[in-house]
N, C-alpha and C positions, 0 to 999 in steps of 0.2 A: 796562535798562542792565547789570543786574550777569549778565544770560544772555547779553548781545552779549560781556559783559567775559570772562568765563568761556569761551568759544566760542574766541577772540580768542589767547586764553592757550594754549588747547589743538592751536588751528591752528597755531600758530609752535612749536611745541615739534618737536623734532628730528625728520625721519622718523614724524608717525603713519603709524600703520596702518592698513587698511582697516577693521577692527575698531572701532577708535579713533575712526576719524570718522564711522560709523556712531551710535557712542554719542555723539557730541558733537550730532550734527546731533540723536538722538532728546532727548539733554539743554536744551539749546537751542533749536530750531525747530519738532522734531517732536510737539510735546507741548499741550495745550489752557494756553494763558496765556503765549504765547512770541508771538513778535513776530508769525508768520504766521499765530496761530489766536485764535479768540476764549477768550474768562476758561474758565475750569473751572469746572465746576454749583458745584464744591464751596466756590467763592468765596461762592456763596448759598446752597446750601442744605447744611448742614449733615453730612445722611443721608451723601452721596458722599464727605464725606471721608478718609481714611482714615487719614490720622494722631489723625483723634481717637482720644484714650487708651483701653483696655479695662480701666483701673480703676476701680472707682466712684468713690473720693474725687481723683483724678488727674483725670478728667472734668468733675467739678463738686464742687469744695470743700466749699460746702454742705452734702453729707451726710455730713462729720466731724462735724456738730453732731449728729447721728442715732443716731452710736456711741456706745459705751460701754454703762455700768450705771446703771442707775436701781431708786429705789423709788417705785410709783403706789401712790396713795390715791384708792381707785374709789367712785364712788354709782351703785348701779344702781336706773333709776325704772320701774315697773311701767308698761308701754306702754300698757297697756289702763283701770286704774283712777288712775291715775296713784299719787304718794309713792314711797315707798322697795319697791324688790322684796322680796314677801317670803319664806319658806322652804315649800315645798311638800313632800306628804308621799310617800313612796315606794312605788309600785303594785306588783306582782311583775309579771314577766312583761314590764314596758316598760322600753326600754332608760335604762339610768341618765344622766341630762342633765342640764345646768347647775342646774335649778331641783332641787337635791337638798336636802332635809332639814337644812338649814344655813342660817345666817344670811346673806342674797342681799345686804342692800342697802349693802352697806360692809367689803368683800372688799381685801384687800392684795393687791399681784400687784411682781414682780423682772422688769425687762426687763434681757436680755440682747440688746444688736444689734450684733453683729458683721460687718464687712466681711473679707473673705478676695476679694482681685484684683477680680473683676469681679461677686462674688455677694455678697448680703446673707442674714444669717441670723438671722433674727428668731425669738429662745428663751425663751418667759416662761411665767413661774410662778404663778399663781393659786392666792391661799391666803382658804380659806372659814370664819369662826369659828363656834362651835357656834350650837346654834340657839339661841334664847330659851326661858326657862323656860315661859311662857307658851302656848308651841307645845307643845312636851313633852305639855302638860297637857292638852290641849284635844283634841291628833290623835292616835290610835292606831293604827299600823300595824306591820309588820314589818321590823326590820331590813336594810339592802340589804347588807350582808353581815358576817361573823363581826367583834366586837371596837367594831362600831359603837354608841356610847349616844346619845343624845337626848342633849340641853342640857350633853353632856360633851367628847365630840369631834369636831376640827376638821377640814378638805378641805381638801390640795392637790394642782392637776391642771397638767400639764406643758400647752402649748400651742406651736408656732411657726407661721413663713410663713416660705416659704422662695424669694428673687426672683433673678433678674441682671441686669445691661445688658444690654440691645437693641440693638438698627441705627438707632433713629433719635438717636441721637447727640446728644440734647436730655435727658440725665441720667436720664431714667424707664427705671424697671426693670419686668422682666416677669416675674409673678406664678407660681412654677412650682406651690404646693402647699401646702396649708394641715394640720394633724394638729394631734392630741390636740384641747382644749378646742375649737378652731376647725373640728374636723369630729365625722363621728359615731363614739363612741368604738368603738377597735381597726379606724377605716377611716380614710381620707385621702380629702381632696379636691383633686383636681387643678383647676388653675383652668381657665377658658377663655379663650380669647387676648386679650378687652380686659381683666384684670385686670392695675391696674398698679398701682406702688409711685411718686410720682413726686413732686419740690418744685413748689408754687404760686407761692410768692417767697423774702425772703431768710429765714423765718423757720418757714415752713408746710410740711408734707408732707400727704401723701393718701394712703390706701390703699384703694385701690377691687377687692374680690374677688369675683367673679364664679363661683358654678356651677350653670350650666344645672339648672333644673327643681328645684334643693336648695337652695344658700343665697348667700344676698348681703350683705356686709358692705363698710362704706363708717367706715375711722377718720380720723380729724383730728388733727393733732399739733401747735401751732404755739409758739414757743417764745419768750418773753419775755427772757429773757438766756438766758448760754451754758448754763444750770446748771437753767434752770426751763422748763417747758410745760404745757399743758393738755392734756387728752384729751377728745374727742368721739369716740363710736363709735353705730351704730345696726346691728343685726343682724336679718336678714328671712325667714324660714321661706318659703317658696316653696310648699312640699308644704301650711303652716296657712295661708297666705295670709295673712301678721301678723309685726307687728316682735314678735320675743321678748326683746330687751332693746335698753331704751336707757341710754345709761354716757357720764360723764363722771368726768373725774379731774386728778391733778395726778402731774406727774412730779419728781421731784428727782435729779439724779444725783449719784452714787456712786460710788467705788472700788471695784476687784475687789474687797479684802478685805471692805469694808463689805457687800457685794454678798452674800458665803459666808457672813456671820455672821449679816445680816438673815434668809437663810433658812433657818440652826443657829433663830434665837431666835424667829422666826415658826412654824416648825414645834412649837418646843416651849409657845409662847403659845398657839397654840389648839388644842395637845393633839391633833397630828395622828399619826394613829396608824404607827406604825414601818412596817407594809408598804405604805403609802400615801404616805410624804415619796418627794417625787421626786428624784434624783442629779441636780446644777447642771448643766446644759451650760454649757461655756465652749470660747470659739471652733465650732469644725466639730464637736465632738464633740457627739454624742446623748444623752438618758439611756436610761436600762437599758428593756428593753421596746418603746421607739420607735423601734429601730433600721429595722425596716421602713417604716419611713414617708420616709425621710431619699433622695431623690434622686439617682438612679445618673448617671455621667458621662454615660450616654444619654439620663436622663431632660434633663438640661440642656442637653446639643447636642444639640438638633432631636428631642429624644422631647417637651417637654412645653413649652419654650418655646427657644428659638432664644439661648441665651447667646454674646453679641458675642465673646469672647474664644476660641468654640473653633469657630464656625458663619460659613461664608462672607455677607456682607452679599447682601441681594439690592438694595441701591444701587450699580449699578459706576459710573463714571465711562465713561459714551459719548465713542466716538470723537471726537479732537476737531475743531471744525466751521472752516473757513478761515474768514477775516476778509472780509467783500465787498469790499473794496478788494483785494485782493491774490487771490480770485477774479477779479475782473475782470482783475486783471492778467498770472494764467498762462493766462487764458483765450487773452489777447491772445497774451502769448506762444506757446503752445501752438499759437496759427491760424498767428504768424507759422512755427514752425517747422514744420508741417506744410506751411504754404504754400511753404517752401524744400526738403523733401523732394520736396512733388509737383513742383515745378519740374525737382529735378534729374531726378526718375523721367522725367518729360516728355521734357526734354532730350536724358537717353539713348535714351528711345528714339525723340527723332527723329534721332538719330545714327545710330543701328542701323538705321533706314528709309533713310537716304539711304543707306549701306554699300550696303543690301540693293540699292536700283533705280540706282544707279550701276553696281556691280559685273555685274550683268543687262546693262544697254544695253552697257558697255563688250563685255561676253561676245560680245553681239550685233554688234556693228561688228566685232569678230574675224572674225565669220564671213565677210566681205567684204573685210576689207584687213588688212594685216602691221599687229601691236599692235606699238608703242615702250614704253619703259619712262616715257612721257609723251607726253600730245595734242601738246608744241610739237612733238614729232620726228618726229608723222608728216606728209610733206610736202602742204600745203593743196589740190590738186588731186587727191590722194585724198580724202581728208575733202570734198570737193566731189562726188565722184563718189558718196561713202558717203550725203550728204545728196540726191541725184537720186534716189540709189537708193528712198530714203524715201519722196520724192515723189514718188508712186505718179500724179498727176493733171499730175505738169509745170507746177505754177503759179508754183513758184519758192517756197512755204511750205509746211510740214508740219502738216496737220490732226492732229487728235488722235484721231480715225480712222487716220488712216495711220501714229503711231506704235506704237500699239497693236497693229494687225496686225505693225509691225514686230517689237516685241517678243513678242507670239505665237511668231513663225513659229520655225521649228528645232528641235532637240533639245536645247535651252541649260535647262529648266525654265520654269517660267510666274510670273509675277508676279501677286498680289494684285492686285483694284481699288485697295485703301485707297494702298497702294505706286507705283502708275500712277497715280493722280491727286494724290499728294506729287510725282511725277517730271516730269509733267506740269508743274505749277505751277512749280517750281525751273524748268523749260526758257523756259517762255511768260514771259519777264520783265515784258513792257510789259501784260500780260493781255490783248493782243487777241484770243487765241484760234486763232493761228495761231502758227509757230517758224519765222522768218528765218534765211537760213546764221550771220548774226552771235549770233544767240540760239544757234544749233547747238552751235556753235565755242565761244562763251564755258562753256556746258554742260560740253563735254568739259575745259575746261580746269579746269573744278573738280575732276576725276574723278581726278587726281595718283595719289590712294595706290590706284584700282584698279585706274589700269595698270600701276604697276607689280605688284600684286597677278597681275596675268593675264599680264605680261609670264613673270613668275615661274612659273606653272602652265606654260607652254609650253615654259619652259628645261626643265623637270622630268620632262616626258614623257620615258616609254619609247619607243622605238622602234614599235612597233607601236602605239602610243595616238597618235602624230603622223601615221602611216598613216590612223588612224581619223578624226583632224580632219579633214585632208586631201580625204577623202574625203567629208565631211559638209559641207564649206565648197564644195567642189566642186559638189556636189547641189544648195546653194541662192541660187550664183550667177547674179546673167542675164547669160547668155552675150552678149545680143543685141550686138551690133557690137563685141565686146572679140575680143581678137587669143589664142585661148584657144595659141598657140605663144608668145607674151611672157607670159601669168600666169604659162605653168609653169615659165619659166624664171628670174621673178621668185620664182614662192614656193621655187625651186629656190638663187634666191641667200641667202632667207630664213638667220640663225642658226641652227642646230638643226634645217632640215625641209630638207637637202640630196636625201632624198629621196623627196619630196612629186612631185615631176614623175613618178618611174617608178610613181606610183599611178594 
């Protein structure tokens, strides 16, 4: 109603334009969910529509609850022996990893999760307290590098993932790139395309990371009030074929400020040493050294995942499909007005056929008696003698044999069969197959506009082209019992051929 309403509005308005109603008809009619086409996909499925939003909390509310600052309290449980993870000693030569020389199983970590339009930037801080005195004692290795003590000081290691909306318009984001703690260090891991960031219900998130042949992580978030949640995480070594940690924890959130000072007083709790505290990321910003890692405009439109806000959907909305009812109905239309086109094509051209073998025979009866500017004027004992003429056999009826020769004969041009057997039919009214003087006559009197047509060509004649008839009409009269001293001085009384006799 409110697109017939809108339409309605627009038609009555002063002088549209061609323009104008171009756009009304596409606004109103022409479009999928208007009165002549069926719904638009995007009624059902979601993917096609295009006004869903490209911000993530614009999109789906829900992950406002996701933002912000928190402080996690983590227990990481040893996969393989189970209890609490615990500190492992430092080998030379193998790359430095999470199990470092610190105490594993009750680690502090700051999340930072910021939305910027249509990307999530997940920036957290992992902080390690010394190892246990116990450990000190017992393992003896080499420092992993300058300033390091045993049972004195503390690790923190910068971590993010970094996601956007997608095209399927169902709130899940798509996983572009994991660094620092979450890959191997001074590399990044790019995800691979089923890694998604995505809500379960009104309280749970999922983060399922995926990369080919190296590592798979799968966390749990789900949130008890606005201010509290749990953490589940399991992390899968691909290349050891083995979970190397599994963590759970609790999340509390926080204010920015609380956020910068947790990490001033955590850093100096477990005595983490000055070129190892990491610089806070907040918002889009990096810290110092993981500038490389952080996501080029290319990497997010269509380098490493397809971000909704800057990448064309590959859901378009298909043309849209008519309604079967109103198929059927311009079908109908459609046959009825082609069926009134071919009618008139028809029409004409059986108009143009009868012009054509009207205009012919009339030509023809030229040839043997003076043309009027119509059959009533020439007088009926001619047209009697024109029809003997015809009747080549004397039966007093004209075969369709003997018109045909008739219209043969001369130097007038020749008629088509398809045109001889239209002229035919027009002639033979009752069909028996024979043309009675009264059939003859009625014939000619249809002929109106081609007598005067030939009356006209004969006014026309030059002087020497009435010579030429003259003499052509001459040649293919039969003379037999005609008084050839009264023709000439009849075609001599003729309009216009006063001198036809001296030919």
């Amino acid at each position: 109603q409110h697109g017939l309403s809108h339409f309605s509005s627009q038609l009555l308005s002063p002088f549209p334009s061609i323009d104008s109603l171009a756009t009304i008809y596409i606004d109103t009619m022409g479009r999928c969910g208007s009165v002549l086409y069926e719904e638009c996909l995007s009624k059902t499925d979601a993917r096609y529509d295009a006004k869903v939003p490209s911000d993530i909390v614009q999109q789906d509310s829900r992950w406002g609850k996701l933002t912000g600052f928190f402080r996690v309290d983590i227990k990481n449980f040893d996969s393989v022996n189970g209890g609490g993870q615990q500190p492992a000693p430092y080998i030379p030569g193998v790359p430095v990893t999470a199990r470092f020389p610190y105490t594993q199983d009750n680690p502090v970590a700051y999340y930072n999760h910021t939305v910027v339009g249509s990307r999530l930037l997940v920036n957290r801080i992992y902080f390690l307290p010394p190892a246990p005195e116990e450990f000190c004692a017992a393992v003896a290795f080499p420092p992993p590098f300058d300033g390091y003590e045993c049972g004195v000081t503390g690790h923190s290691e910068f971590a993010a993932t970094y996601a956007a909306l997608n095209h399927e318009n169902d709130g899940s984001l798509s996983i572009a790139r994991a660094t620092g703690r979450y890959s191997t260090p001074g590399e990044v891991f790019d995800a691979d395309v089923e890694s998604l960031f995505k809500i379960t219900d009104d309280n749970s998130f999922e983060l399922n990371f995926q990369k080919e042949g190296s590592f798979s992580s799968v966390q749990s978030i789900v949130f008890f009030d606005d201010d509290t949640a749990s953490l589940s995480a399991v992390h899968t070594s691909i290349p050891r074929k083995g979970i190397t940690t599994v963590a759970a924890g609790t999340l509390t959130r926080i204010t920015e400020d609380e956020f910068l000072k947790g990490l001033e007083d955590t850093n100096d709790e477990f005595n983490v040493p000055e070129e190892l505290r990491v610089q806070s990321p907040m918002t889009s910003d990096v810290p110092a050294g993981y500038e490389y890692s952080f996501p080029t405009e290319a990497d997010w439109c269509g380098g490493l995942i397809d971000d909704k806000a800057c990448t064309e959907s590959p859901y378009q909305e298909p043309n849209p499909k008519m309604k079967d009812g109103f198929v059927a109905l311009f079908v109908i239309i459609g046959l009825a007005v082609f069926g009134a086109v071919a009618y008139l094509f028809h029409r004409n051209a059986v108009k143009k056929q009868q012009e054509r073998y009207k205009a012919h025979f009339v030509r023809g009866i030229a040839r043997n008696i003076s043309i009027a500017p119509s059959a009533g004027m020439i007088p009926a004992d001619k047209l009697k003698a024109e029809f003997d003429h015809i009747d080549k056999d004397k039966g007093g009826t004209i075969s369709k044999d003997e018109l045909k020769e008739f219209v043969d004969t001369g130097k007038f041009g020749t008629i088509s069969d398809k045109d001889f057997d239209a002229m035919w039919t027009a002639m033979d009214i009752d069909g028996s197959g024979e043309v009675d003087f009264v059939e003859f006559t009625a014939f000619l009197g249809s002929c109106g506009t081609e007598f005067e047509t030939v009356n006209k060509e004969h006014a026309d004649m030059t002087k020497e082209q009435k010579k030429m008839w003259s003499s052509q009409r001459l040649s293919v009269i039969n003379i037999k019992g005609l008084d050839i001293e009264n023709l000439a001085e009849e075609m001599k009384d003729e309009e216009g051929f006063e001198d036809e006799a001296d030919a």
